[in-house]
C-alpha positions in Angstrom: -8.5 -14.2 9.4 -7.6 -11.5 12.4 -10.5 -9.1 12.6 -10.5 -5.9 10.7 -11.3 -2.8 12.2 -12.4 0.6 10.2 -9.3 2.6 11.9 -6.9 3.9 10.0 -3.3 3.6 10.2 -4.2 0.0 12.2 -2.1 -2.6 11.4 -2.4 -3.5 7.6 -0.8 -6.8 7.9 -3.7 -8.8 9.1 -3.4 -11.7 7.0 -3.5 -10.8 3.7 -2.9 -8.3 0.9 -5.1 -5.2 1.9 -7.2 -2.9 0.0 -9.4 0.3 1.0 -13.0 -0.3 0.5 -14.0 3.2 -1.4 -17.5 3.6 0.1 -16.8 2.7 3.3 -13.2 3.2 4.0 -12.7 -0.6 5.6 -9.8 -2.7 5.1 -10.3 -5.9 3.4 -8.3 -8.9 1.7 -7.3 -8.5 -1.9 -8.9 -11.7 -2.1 -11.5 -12.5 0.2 -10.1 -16.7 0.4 -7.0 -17.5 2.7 -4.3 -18.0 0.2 -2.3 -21.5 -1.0 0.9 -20.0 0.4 2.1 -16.6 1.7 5.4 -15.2 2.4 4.5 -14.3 6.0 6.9 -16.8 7.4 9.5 -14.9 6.2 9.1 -11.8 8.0 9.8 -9.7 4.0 9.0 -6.3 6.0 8.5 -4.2 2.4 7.5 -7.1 0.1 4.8 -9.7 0.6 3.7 -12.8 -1.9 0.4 -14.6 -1.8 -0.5 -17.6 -4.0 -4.5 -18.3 -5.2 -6.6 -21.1 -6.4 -8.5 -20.9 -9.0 -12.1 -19.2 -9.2 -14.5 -16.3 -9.6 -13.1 -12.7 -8.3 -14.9 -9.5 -7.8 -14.0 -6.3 -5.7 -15.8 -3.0 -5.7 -14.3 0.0 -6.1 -11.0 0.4 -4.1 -8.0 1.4 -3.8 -4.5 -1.1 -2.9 -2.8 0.0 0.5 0.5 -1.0 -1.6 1.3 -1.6 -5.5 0.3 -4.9 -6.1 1.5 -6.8 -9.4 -0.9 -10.0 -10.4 0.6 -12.5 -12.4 -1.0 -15.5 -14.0 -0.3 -19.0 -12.8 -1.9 -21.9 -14.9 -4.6 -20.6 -17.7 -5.9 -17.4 -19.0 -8.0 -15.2 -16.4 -10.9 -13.8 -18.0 -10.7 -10.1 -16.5 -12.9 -6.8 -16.8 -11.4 -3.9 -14.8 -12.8 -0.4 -14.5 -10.0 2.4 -13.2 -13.0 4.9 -12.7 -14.8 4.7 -15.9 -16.6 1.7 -17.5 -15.4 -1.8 -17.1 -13.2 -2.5 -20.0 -11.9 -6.1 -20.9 -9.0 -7.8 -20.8 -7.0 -11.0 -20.5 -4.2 -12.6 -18.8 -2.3 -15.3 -19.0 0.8 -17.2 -18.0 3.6 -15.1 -17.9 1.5 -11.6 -18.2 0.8 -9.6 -15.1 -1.2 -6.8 -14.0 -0.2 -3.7 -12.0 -2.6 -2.0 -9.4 -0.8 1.1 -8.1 -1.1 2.0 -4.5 -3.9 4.1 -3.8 -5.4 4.3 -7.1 -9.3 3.3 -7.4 -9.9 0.5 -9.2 -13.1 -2.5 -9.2 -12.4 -5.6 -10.7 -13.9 -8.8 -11.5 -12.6 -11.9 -13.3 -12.7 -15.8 -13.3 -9.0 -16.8 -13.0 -6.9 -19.9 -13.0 -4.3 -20.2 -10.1 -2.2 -16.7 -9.7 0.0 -15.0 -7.4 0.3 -11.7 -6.0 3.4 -9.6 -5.0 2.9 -6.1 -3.3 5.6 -3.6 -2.8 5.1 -0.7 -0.2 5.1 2.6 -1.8 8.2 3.6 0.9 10.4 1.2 -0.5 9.8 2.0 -4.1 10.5 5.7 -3.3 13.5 4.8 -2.0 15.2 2.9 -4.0 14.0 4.1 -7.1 15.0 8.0 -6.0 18.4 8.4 -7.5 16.2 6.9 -11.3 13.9 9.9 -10.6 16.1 12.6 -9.5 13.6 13.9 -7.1 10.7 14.1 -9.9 7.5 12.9 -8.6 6.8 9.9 -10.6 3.6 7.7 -10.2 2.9 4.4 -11.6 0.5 3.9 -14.2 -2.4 1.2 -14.2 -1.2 -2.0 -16.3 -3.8 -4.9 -17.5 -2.3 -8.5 -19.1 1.3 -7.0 -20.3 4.0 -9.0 -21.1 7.3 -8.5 -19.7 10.2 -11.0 -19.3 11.9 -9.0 -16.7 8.7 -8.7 -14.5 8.0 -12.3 -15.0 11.0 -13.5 -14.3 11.6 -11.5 -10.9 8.4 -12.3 -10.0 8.9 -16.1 -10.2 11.8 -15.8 -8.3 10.5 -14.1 -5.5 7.6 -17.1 -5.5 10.4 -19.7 -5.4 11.5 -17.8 -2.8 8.2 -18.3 -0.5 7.9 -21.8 -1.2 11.6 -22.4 -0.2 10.6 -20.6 3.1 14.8 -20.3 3.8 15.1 -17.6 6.4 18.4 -16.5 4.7 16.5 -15.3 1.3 15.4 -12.1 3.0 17.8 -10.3 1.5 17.7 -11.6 -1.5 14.0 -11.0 -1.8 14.7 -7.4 -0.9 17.6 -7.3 -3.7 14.6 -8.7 -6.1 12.2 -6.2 -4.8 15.0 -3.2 -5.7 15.0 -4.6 -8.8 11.2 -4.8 -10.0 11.1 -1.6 -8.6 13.5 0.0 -10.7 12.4 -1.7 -13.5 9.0 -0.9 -13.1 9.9 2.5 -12.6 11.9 2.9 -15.7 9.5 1.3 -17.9 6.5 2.6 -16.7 6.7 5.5 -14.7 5.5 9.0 -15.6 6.3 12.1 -14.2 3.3 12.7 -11.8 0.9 16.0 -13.1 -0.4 18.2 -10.7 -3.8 18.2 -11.9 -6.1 20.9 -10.9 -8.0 20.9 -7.7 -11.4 21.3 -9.0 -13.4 18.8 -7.7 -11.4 18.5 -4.6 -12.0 19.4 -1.4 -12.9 23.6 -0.1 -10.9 25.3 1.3 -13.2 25.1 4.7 -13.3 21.5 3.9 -9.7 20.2 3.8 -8.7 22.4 6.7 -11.5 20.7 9.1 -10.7 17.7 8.1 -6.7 18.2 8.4 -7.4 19.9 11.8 -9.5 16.9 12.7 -6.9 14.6 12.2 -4.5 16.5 14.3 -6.4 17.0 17.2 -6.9 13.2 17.0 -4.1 12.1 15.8 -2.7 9.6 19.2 -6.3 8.0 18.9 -8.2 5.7 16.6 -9.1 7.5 13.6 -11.7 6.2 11.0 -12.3 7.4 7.8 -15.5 8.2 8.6 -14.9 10.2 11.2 -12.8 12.5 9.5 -15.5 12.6 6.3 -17.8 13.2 9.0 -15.7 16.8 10.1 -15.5 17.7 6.6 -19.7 16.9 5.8 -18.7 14.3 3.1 -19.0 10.4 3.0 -16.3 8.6 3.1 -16.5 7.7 -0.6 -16.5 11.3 -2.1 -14.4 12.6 1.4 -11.6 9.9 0.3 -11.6 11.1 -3.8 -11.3 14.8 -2.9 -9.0 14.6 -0.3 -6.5 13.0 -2.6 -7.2 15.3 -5.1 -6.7 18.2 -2.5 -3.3 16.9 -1.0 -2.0 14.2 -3.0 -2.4 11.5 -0.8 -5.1 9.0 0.0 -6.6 9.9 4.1 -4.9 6.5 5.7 -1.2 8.2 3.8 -1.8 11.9 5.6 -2.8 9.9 8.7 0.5 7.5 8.7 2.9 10.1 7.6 1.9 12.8 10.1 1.9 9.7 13.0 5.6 9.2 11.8 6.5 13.2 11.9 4.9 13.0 15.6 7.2 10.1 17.1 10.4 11.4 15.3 9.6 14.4 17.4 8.8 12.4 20.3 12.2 9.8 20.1 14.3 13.1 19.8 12.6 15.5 22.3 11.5 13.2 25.2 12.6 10.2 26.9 9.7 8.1 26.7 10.0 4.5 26.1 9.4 3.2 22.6 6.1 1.8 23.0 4.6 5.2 24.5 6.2 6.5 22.0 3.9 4.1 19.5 0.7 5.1 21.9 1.2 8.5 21.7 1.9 8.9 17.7 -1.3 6.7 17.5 -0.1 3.6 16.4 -1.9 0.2 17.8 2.0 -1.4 19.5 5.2 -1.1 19.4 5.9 -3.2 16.4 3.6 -1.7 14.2 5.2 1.5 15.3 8.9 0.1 14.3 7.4 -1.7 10.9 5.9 1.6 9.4 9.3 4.2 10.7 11.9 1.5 9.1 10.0 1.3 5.9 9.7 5.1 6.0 13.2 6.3 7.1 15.1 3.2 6.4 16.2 2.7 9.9 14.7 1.7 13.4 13.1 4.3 15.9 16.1 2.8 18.7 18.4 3.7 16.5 17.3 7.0 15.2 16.9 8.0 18.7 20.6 6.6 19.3 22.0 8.6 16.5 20.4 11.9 17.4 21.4 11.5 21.0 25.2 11.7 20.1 
């Protein structure tokens, strides 16, 4: 596996599905063993598929860098799950799958047959599930061994998919992907509450952090750095600072990296990749991955169609 490094907003494609370690704020694998297959050949920018052997599986409290759906393979996975209370739990077998939303804690453990993952990046979920919402902020709930024939069924295609490793099923994937989004978000989804900020970050607190990340924003940024301006660890800094703005620290960081190089592509002639350096992303394609799953079009030609 590639190294990982505790910056945020570094490339989150490593190897493997990627999670945020809650106490620390490192990126790790979803599972910590290379998987039986993954979809990387494939080049699925907004959608990714890993297969697993069997075994024993634990990980501390964290929270997914995307909304990851687990669905069982060959026998039942003996599961207990905690999403910030006590560890409640639960089974799952063939044809049942779990859903971990994107940036929701959550520590697991289980011993598990063969399973699969598929993640979906919180950008292309918005997307195309925004005309089902209307503009509502909707959130996805936490879901442990359901049954559902139309998540099952999508799911096993897009496995199929992998293992057929055709070059041409990109957009077919992508078509599969619209649809467990929509599905999911029609089924499940709940209007997001805007729960009070008690608990969250002061006042003081959120702006030194926000004005942390700003100055710093074209440089390598680690969550504990920006705990570190707001006196917090990176554990209790990474809870309140969701609570306080809605969004996990590696979102704020990744969103305002994106406002900074649309500025940049329209304002200044700069070549792409000092476009990348200067936003504070680690190349050029890292760059171009995060603003086409964000705006639904390459930085070339957003530049190209603001030019005239």
């Amino acid at each position: 596996m590639e190294r990982l490094t505790t910056e945020l907003g570094t490339r989150l494609e490593p190897a493997q599905e990627m999670l945020i370690d809650a106490a620390t704020g490192r990126l790790r694998p979803v599972v910590s063993t290379r998987p039986e297959l993954a979809s990387d050949p494939m080049d699925w920018p907004s959608v990714r598929l890993e297969v697993h052997g069997a075994g024993m599986y634990e990980n501390p409290p964290s929270m997914p860098v995307n909304h990851v759906l687990v669905y069982s393979l060959e026998g039942t996975a003996e599961c207990e799950s905690s999403d910030g209370g006590p560890f409640r739990p639960h089974r799952t077998g063939p044809g049942q799958f779990s859903l971990y939303p994107a940036s929701v804690l959550f520590a697991a453990r289980a011993k598990a047959g063969r399973f699969f993952t598929i993640s979906i990046t919180p950008q292309f979920l918005a997307h195309h599930t925004s005309e089902l919402t209307r503009g509502q902020s909707v959130e996805l709930p936490a879901l442990r061994g359901v049954s559902d024939q139309v998540c099952t069924a999508i799911g096993d295609q897009i496995r199929r998919e992998a293992q057929a490793r055709t070059p041409e099923g990109r957009v077919y994937v992508e078509a599969l992907a619209r649809a467990l989004s929509i599905h999911l978000v029609r089924k499940y989804g709940r209007a997001r509450v805007e729960r009070p900020r008690s608990g969250g970050l002061s006042p003081a607190q959120l702006r030194m952090a926000t004005v942390y990340i700003r100055d710093h924003l074209s440089e390598g940024l680690s969550l504990a750095a920006i705990s570190k301006s707001a006196g917090l660890s990176p554990f209790h800094f990474a809870r309140r600072f969701k609570q306080a703005t809605g969004q996990a620290p590696h979102q704020y960081v990744v969103s305002h990296r994106l406002e900074k190089s649309r500025q940049l592509l329209v304002e200044t002639q700069l070549a792409l990749a000092e476009v990348a350096q200067q936003s504070g992303f680690c190349d050029q394609s890292h760059f171009t991955a995060h603003f086409r799953r964000q705006f639904g079009i390459t930085p070339r030609r957003f530049r190209e169609q603001h030019r005239g």
